[in-house]
C-alpha positions as CSV (number, residue, x, y, z in Angstrom):
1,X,105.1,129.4,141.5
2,X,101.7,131.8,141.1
3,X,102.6,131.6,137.0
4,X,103.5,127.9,137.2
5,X,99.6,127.4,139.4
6,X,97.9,129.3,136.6
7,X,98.5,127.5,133.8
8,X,96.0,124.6,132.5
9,X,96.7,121.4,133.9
10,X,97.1,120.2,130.3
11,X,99.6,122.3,129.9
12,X,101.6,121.0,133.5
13,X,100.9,117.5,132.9
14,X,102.6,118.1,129.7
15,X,105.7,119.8,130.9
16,X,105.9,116.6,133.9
17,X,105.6,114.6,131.2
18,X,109.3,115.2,130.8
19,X,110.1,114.0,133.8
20,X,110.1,110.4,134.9
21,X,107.4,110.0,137.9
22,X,109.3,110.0,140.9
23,X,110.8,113.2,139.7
24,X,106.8,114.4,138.6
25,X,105.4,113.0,142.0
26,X,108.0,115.1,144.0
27,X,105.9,118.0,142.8
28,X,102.9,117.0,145.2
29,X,104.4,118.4,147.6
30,X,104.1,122.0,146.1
31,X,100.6,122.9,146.9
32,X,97.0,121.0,147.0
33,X,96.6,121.6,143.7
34,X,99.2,119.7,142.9
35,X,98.7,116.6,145.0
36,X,97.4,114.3,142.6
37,X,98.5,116.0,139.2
38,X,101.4,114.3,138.1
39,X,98.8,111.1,138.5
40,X,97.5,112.6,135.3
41,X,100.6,112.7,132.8
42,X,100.3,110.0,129.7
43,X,103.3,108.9,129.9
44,X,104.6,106.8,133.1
45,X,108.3,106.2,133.8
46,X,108.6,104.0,137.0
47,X,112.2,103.2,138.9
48,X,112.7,101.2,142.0
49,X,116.0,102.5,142.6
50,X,115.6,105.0,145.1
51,X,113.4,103.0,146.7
52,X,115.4,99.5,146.4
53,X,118.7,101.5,148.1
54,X,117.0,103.1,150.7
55,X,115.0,99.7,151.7
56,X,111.4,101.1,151.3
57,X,109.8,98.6,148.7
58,X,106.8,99.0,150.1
59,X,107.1,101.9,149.5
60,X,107.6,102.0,145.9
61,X,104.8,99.1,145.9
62,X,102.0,101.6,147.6
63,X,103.3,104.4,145.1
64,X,102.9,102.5,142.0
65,X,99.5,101.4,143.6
66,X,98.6,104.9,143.8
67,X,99.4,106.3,140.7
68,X,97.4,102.8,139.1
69,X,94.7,103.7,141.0
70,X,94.7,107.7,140.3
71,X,94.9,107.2,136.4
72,X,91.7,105.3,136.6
73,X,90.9,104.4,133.1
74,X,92.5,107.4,131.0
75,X,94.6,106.4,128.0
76,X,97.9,105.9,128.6
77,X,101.0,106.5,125.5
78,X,104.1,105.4,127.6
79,X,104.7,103.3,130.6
80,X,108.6,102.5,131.4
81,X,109.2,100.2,134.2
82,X,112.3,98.8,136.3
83,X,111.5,96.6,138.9
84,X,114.8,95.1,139.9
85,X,114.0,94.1,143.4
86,X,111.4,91.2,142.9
87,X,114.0,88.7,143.6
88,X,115.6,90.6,146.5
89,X,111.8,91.4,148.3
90,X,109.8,88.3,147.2
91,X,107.4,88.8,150.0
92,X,106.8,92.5,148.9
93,X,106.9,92.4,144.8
94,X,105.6,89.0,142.9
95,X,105.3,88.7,139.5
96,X,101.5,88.6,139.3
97,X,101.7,92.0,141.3
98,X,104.0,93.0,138.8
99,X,101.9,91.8,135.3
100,X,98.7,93.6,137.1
101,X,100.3,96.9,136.6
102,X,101.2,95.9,132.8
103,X,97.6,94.4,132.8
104,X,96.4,97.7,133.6
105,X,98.3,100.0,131.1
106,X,97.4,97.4,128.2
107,X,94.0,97.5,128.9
108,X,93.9,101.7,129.3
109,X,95.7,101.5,125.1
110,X,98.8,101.8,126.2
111,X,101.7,102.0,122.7
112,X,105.1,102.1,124.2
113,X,106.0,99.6,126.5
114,X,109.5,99.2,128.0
115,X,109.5,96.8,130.8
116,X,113.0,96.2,132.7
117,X,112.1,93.3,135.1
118,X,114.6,91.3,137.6
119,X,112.2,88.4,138.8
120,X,111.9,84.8,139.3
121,X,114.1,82.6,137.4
122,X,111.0,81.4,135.0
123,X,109.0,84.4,134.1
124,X,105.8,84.5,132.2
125,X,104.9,87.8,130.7
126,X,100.8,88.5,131.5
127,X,99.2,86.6,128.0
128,X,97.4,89.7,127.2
129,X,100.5,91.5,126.3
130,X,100.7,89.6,123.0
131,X,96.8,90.3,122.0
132,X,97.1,94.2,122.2
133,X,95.8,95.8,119.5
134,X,97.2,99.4,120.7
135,X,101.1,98.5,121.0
136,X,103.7,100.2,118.4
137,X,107.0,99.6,120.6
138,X,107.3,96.5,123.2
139,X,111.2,96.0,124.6
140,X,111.7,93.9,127.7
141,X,115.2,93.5,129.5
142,X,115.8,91.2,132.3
143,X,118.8,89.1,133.8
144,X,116.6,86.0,133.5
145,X,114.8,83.5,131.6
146,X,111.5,84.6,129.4
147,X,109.1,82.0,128.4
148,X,106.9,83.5,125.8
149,X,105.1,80.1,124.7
150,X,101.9,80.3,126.3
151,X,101.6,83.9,125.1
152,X,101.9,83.4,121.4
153,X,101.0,80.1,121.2
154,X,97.3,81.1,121.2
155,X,95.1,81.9,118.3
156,X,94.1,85.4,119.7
157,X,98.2,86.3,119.6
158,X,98.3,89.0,117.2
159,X,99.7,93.1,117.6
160,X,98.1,94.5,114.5
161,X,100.2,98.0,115.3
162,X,103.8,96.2,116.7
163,X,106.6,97.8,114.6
164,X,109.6,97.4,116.9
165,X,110.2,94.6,119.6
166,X,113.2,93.9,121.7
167,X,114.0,91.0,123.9
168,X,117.3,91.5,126.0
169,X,117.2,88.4,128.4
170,X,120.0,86.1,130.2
171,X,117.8,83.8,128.1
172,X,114.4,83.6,125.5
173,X,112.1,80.5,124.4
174,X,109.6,81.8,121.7
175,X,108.4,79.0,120.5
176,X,108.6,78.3,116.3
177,X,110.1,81.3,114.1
178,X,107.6,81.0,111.9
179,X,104.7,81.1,114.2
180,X,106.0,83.7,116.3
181,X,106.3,86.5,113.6
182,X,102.8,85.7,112.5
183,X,102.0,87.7,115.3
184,X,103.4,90.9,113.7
185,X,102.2,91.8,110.5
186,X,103.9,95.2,110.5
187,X,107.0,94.5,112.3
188,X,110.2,96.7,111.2
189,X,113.0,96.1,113.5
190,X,113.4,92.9,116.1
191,X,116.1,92.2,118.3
192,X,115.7,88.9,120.8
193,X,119.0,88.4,122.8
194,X,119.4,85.4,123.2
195,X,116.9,82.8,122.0
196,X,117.0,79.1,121.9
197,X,115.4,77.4,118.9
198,X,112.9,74.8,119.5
199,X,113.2,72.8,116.3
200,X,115.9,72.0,114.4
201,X,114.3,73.4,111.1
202,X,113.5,77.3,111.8
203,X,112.2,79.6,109.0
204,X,112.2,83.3,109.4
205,X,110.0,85.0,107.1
206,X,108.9,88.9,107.2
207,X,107.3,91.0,104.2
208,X,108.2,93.9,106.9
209,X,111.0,93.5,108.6
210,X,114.0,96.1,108.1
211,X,116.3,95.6,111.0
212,X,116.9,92.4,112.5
213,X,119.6,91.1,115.6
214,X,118.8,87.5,116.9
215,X,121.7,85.7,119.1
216,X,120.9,82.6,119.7
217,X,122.3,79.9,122.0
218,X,121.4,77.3,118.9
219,X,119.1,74.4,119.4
220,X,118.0,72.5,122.2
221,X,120.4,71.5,125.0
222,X,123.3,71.0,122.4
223,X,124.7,73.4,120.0
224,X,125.7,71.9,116.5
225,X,126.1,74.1,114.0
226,X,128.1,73.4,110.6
227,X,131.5,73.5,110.2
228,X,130.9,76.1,107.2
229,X,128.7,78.7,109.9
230,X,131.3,78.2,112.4
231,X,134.1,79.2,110.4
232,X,132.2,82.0,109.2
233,X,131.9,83.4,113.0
234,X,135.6,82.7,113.6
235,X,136.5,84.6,110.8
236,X,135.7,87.8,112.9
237,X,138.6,87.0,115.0
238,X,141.8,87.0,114.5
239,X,143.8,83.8,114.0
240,X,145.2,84.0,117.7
241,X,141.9,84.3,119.3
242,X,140.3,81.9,117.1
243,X,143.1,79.3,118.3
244,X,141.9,79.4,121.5
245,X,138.4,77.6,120.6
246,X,140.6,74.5,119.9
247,X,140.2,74.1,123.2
248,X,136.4,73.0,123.1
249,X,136.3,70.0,121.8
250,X,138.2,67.4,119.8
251,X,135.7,68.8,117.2
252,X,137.0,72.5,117.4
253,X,140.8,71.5,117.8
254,X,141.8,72.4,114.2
255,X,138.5,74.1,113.1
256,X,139.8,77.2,113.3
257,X,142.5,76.1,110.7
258,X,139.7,76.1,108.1
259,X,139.1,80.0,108.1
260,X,139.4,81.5,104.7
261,X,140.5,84.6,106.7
262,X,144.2,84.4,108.5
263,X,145.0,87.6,111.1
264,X,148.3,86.4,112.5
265,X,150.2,88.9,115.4
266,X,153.2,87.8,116.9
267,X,152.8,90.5,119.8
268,X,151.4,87.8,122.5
269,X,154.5,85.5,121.6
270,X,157.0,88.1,121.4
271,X,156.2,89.8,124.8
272,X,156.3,86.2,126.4
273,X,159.6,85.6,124.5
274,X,157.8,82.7,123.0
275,X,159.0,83.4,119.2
276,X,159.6,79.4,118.5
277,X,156.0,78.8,119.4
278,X,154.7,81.3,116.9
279,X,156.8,79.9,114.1
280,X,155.4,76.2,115.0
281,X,152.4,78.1,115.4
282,X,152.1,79.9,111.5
283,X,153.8,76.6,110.5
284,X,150.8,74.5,111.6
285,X,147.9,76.7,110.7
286,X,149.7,76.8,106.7
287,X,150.1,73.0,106.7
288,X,147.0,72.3,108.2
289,X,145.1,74.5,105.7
290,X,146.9,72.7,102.5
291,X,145.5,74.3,99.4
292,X,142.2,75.7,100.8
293,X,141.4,78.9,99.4
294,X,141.9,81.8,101.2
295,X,140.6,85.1,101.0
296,X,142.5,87.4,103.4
297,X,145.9,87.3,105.1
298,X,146.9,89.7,107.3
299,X,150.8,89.0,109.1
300,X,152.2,90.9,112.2
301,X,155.5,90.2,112.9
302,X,157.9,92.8,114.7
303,X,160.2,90.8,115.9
304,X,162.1,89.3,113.1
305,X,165.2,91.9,114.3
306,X,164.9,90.8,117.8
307,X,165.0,87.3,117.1
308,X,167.1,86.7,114.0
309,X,168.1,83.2,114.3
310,X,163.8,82.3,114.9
311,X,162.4,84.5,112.4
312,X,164.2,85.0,109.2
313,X,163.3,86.6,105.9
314,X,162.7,83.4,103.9
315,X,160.6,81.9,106.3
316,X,158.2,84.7,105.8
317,X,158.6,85.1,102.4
318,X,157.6,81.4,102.3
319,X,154.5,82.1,104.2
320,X,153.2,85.3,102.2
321,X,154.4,82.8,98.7
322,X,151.8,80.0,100.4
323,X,149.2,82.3,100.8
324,X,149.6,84.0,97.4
325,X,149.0,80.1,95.6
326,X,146.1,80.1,97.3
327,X,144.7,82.4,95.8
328,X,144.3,85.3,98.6
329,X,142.7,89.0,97.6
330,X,143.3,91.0,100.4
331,X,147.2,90.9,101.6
332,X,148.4,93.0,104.9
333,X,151.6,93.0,105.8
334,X,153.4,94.5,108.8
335,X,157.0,93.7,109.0
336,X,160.2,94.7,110.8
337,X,162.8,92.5,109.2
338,X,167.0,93.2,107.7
339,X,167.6,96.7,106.9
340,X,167.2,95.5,102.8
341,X,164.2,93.2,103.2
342,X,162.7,92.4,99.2
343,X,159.5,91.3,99.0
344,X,159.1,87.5,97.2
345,X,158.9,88.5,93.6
346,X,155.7,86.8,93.2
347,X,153.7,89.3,95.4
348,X,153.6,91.4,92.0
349,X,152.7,89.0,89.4
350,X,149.2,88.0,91.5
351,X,145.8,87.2,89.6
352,X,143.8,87.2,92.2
353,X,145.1,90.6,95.2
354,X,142.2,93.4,95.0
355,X,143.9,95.0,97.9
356,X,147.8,94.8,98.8
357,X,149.1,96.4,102.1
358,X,153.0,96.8,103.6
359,X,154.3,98.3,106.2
360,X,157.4,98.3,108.3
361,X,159.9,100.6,109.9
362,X,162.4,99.7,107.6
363,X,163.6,100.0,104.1
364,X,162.0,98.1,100.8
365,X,163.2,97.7,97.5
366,X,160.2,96.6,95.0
367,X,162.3,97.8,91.8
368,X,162.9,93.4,91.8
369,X,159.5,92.7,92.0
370,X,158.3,95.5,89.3
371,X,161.1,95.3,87.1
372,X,160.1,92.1,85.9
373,X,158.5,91.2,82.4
374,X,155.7,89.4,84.3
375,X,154.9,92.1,86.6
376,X,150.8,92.3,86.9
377,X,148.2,92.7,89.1
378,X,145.2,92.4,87.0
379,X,142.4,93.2,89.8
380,X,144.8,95.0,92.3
381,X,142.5,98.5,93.4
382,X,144.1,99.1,96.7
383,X,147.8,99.3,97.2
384,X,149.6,100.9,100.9
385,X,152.9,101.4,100.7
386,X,153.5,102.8,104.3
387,X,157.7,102.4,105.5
388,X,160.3,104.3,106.6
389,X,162.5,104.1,102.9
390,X,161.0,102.7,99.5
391,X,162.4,102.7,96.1
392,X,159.9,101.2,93.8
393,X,161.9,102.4,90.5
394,X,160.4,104.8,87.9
395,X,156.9,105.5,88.3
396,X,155.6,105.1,84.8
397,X,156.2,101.8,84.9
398,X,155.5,100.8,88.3
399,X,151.9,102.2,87.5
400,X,151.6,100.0,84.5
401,X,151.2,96.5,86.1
402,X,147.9,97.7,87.9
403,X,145.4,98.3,85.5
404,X,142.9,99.0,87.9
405,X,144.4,100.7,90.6
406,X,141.6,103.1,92.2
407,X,143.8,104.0,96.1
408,X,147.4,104.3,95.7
409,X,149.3,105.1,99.0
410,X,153.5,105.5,99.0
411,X,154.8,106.7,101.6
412,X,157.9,107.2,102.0
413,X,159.5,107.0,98.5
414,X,162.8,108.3,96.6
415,X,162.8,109.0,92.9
416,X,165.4,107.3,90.9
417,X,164.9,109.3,88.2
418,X,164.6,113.2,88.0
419,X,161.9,113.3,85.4
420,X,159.3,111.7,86.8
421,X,155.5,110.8,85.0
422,X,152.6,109.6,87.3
423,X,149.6,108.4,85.0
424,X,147.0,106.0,85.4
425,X,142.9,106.0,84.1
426,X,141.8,104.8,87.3
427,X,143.3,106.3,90.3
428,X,140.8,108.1,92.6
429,X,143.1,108.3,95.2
430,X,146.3,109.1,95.3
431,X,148.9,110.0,98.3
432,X,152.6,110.4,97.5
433,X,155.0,111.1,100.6
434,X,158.7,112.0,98.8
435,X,162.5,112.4,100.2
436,X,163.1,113.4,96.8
437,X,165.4,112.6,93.6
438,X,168.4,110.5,94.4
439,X,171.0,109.5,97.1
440,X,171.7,113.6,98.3
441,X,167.6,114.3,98.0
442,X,167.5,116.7,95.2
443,X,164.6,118.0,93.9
444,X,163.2,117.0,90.3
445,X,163.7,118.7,87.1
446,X,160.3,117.4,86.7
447,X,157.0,116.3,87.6
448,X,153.8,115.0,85.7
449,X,150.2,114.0,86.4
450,X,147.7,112.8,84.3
451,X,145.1,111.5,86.4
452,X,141.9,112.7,84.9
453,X,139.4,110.7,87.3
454,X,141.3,111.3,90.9
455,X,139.4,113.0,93.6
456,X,141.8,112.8,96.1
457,X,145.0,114.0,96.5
458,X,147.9,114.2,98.9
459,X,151.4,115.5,97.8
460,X,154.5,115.7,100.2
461,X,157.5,116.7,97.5
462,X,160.2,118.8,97.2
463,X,159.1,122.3,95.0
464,X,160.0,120.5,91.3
465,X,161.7,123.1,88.4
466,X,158.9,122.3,86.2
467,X,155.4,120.2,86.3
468,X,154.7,120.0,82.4
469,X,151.4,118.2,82.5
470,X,148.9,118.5,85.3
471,X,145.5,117.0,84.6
472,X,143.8,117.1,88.3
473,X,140.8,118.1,87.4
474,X,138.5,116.3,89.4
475,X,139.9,116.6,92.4
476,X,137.9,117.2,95.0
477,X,140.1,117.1,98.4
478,X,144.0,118.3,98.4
479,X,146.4,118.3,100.6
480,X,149.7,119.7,99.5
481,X,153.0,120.1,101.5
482,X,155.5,121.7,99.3
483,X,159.0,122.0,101.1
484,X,162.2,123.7,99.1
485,X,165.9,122.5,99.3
486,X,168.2,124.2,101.1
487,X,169.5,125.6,97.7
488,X,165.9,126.5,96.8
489,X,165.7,128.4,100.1
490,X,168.7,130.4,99.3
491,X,167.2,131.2,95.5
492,X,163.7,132.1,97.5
493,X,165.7,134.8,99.8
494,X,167.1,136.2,97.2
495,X,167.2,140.2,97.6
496,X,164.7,142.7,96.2
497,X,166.9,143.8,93.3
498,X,166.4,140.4,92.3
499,X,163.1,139.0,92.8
500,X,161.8,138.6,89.1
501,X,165.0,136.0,89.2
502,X,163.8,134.2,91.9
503,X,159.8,134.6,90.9
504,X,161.3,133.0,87.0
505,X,162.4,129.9,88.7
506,X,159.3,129.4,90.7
507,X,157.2,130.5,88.4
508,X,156.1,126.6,86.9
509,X,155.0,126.0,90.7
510,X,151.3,128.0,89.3
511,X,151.0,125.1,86.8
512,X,150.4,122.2,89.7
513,X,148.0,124.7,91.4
514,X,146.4,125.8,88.6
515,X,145.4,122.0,87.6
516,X,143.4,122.0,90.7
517,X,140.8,124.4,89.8
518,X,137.6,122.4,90.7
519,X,139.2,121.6,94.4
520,X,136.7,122.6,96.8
521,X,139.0,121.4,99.7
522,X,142.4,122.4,99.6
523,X,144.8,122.2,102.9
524,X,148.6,123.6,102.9
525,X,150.7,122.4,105.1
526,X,153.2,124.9,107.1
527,X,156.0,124.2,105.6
528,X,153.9,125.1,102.1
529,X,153.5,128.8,103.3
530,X,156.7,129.3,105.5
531,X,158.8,128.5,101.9
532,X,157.2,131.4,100.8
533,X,156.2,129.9,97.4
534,X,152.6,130.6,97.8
535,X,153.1,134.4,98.2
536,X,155.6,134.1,95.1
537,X,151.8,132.9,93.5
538,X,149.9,135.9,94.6
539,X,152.6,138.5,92.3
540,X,151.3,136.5,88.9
C-alpha cells in the first residue's frame, strides 16, 4: 500500500480508470489521500445495481451527486450510465435529475457516451445532447419509448465529431431520415432499434456511412409494406415458419406462397403423425405458386419409408420435376425413400441448377439420369452427393455433362469400372468417398487425375495397382485415407525375404503422392499409416 500511496495521482487515476466507479470509489476507504481520488478519473462508469437490490437509491442518487460535484469542470472522455430504477423510485430518480448529470458531462467535452436508462414511458433526451461538438460515440438502450424530435428538429442540431450512434429502444421516433442524418456529417456506423417512420416517403442518404442496422416497425400506426419486401423477409424462413404468417390477415393468407425460396421439412408433421397434411401442404404451396420462378428449393422428407402408402417416390419426383420447370438454381434434397430410389431423369438435363445437393440414407442410382444423350448442366458449380450407396456410372463421363463444375462432393460411391479417369478444367474442389470396384469391393487396376486447377482434395479409396496420370498440382489442402484389401494386407505382410515383392506392387502408390508436391496441408488418416504403405514410401 506505501508503493501504491507514492505514485502520482496521474498515474492512480489512470490505473482506476480501469475500474468502473463503484469499484474505483471503494478505494476511499484506503486512506485520506484517497478519499476523493477516484472523483478524479476521466472516464466515469455508473451502475445502480448494487444500489437498486439493496434498496439504497438515495444512495446511489447522493453518490452520483458527489462525484458530479467533485469533477467540477475537468474534461471528461467516458461517462457510462445505467439507471434502471427511475420507474421503480420515481420519487427518488426523475428524468430531469437524470439529463442534469448528462447535462453536466456534455458541457465538461465529454466523447463517449453510453446511456442505459429505464424511465418514464415518454422520454426526452436533454436537447443539448444533439448540439455537442465534442461527441465521437453516443449509444442509448432503454426498455421504452425515445422521442428525439425536439432534439434534432432544431437548427443548432449538429455533432460535427459523431462517428457511431446506437439507439436500442422498446421504440424510436426521429423525425424525417433525411433531416436526421444531416446532423452527422461524419457518421460511420448507425444502428436505431426500432424506429417508426413519420412519412411515408423516407430517403436515407450518407457520403459516410459504413455500417448500418435500422428495424423499423414501418410507418405510422399501420404497417403496409409491398408484397415484393415482404416476400423478400419471408424468404429467410423456412416454408413452414413462413406458413404461419397466413394467419395475419386475409392479406398474408397465401403470401407466403409467393416466395421464390421453398425450405420444406416434414419433421413437425412426421413427429405429429400428420404426413397427409404435409402432402396437402407441398401440394398447395406448388399449385398456388403456378409457374412463378423460383430460385431455391430445399425438400426434407424422412418419412417416405415410414409412411409408404402417404408419401411415395413419384409424388416427390413430381415435386422436385415442378420445381425444376421453374427454373430453380439451387436444389437440396434430403430423402429417405425405397431401397432403389432414381432421381427424375430431368434433374440432369437442367439449364438453369448452379448448385445441386442429395442426400439420403439410402441407395441412388444416377447412371439413368447420366447415361442419357441429353445429360447437361450447363451452369451447375456445386454438386453433393452425400448417401449411404451411389453408382453414378463411369466417371469420365459423368464429369462431362458439368462443364463448370468448381465443388464436387461423392460420397459414398462404387466404381463400375476398374479403370477409372477423373478429369475436369474446373474443379477446385474435389472429395471422393469409395467402397471400391465392383459388387465384392475390389480395388482398381487403375486411377487417373487430371485436375490441373483443384486446390482441394479429399480421397477415401482403396490403395489402386497403378495411378498413371496425376496432375494435382495446385493443391493446396489434402486429405488422403488410403485403406488396402484384405488381399493387399496379406501382400503388405509379406516376410523379409520378400519385401522388394511386396515394395514392386506398391511402388505406383509414390505417383499419387508425388503429384501433390505444392500441398502445404496434407492430413493422413490412420488407416493410411497403419496399412503400412507410407513407410513402404520412405525405402524409395
Amino acid at each position: 500500500m506505501d508503493f501504491l500511496s507514492n505514485l502520482p495521482d496521474d498515474l492512480v487515476c489512470h490505473i482506476l480508470s480501469f475500474l468502473t466507479t463503484n469499484e474505483a470509489a471503494s478505494t476511499s476507504l484506503l486512506s485520506k489521500r484517497w478519499y476523493n481520488l477516484f472523483a478524479l478519473v476521466p472516464n466515469l462508469d455508473i451502475d445502480d445495481t448494487v444500489f437498486r437490490y439493496s434498496n439504497c437509491m438515495s444512495s446511489f442518487i447522493d453518490f452520483v451527486d458527489r462525484v458530479i460535484a467533485l469533477q467540477g469542470d475537468s474534461p471528461i472522455k467516458r461517462f457510462s450510465l445505467k439507471c434502471q430504477a427511475v420507474r421503480v423510485y420515481p420519487c427518488l430518480v426523475d428524468p430531469c435529475r437524470v439529463n442534469s448529470w448528462i447535462s453536466n458531462v456534455l458541457q465538461r467535452g465529454v466523447s463517449d457516451l453510453d446511456l442505459a436508462i429505464n424511465i418514464d414511458m415518454k422520454y426526452f433526451l436533454p436537447p443539448n445532447i444533439f448540439h455537442s461538438g465534442t461527441l465521437v460515440e453516443l449509444k442509448v438502450r432503454s426498455d421504452d419509448y425515445l422521442y428525439l424530435e425536439r432534439c434534432t428538429g432544431r437548427e443548432d442540431t449538429f455533432l460535427p465529431l459523431l462517428k457511431t450512434l446506437v439507439l436500442k429502444l422498446a421504440f424510436i421516433s426521429c423525425g424525417k431520415m433525411e433531416m436526421f442524418l444531416r446532423s452527422f456529417p461524419v457518421l460511420e456506423e448507425l444502428s436505431i432499434d426500432a424506429t417508426e417512420w413519420i412519412v411515408c416517403d423516407e430517403y436515407v442518404s450518407s457520403e459516410t456511412l459504413r455500417k448500418l442496422t435500422i428495424n423499423s416497425y414501418g410507418f405510422g400506426e399501420e404497417i403496409n409494406l409491398p408484397d415484393d419486401l415482404v416476400c423478400h423477409i419471408l424468404s429467410f424462413l423456412t416454408t413452414n415458419e413462413a406458413a404461419s404468417t397466413s394467419l395475419l390477415s386475409k392479406r398474408w393468407y397465401n403470401l407466403f406462397a409467393l416466395v421464390p425460396n421453398l425450405d420444406i421439412d416434414d419433421t413437425v408433421f412426421r413427429y405429429s403423425n400428420c404426413m397427409s397434411s404435409f402432402i396437402d401442404f407441398v401440394d398447395r404451396v406448388i399449385a398456388l405458386q403456378g409457374d412463378s420462378p423460383i430460385k431455391r428449393f430445399s425438400l426434407k422428407c424422412q418419412a417416405v419409408r415410414v409412411y409408404p402408402c402417404l408419401v411415395d417416390p413419384c409424388r416427390v419426383n413430381s415435386w422436385i420435376s415442378n420445381v425444376l420447370q421453374r427454373g430453380v438454381s439451387d436444389l437440396d434434397l434430403a430423402i429417405n425413400i425405397d431401397m432403389k430410389y432414381f432421381l427424375p431423369p430431368n434433374i440432369f438435363h437442367s439449364g438453369t441448377l448452379v448448385e445441386l445437393k442429395v442426400r439420403s440414407d439410402d441407395y441412388l442410382y444416377l447412371e439413368r439420369c447420366t447415361g442419357r444423350e441429353d445429360t447437361f448442366l450447363p451452369l451447375l458449380k456445386t454438386l453433393v452427393l452425400k448417401l449411404a450407396f451411389i453408382s453414378c456410372g463411369k466417371m469420365e463421363m459423368f464429369l462431362r455433362s458439368f462443364p463448370v463444375l468448381e465443388e464436387l462432393s461423392i460420397d459414398a460411391t462404387e466404381w463400375i469400372v476398374c479403370d477409372e479417369y477423373v478429369s475436369s478444367e474446373t474443379l477446385r474442389k474435389l472429395t471422393i468417398n469409395s467402397y471400391g470396384f465392383g459388387e465384392e469391393m475390389l480395388s482398381l487396376k487403375s486411377i487417373s487425375f487430371d485436375t490441373p486447377r483443384l486446390v482441394y482434395f479429399d480421397y477415401c479409396d482403396y490403395v489402386a495397382e497403378d495411378y498413371p496420370k496425376v496432375n494435382l498440382t495446385n493443391v493446396v489442402e489434402a486429405l488422403l485415407n488410403l485403406r488396402l484389401t484384405e488381399d493387399q494386407y496379406r501382400q503388405a505382410r509379406a516376410q523379409k525375404d520378400d519385401q522388394d515383392d511386396v515394395l514392386l506392387r506398391f511402388r505406383n502408390v509414390w505417383k499419387l503422392l508425388s503429384g501433390l508436391r505444392h500441398v502445404q496441408k496434407l492430413y493422413l488418416s490412420c488407416y493410411t499409416l497403419e496399412s503400412k504403405v507410407i513407410l513402404m514410401f520412405q525405402v524409395y
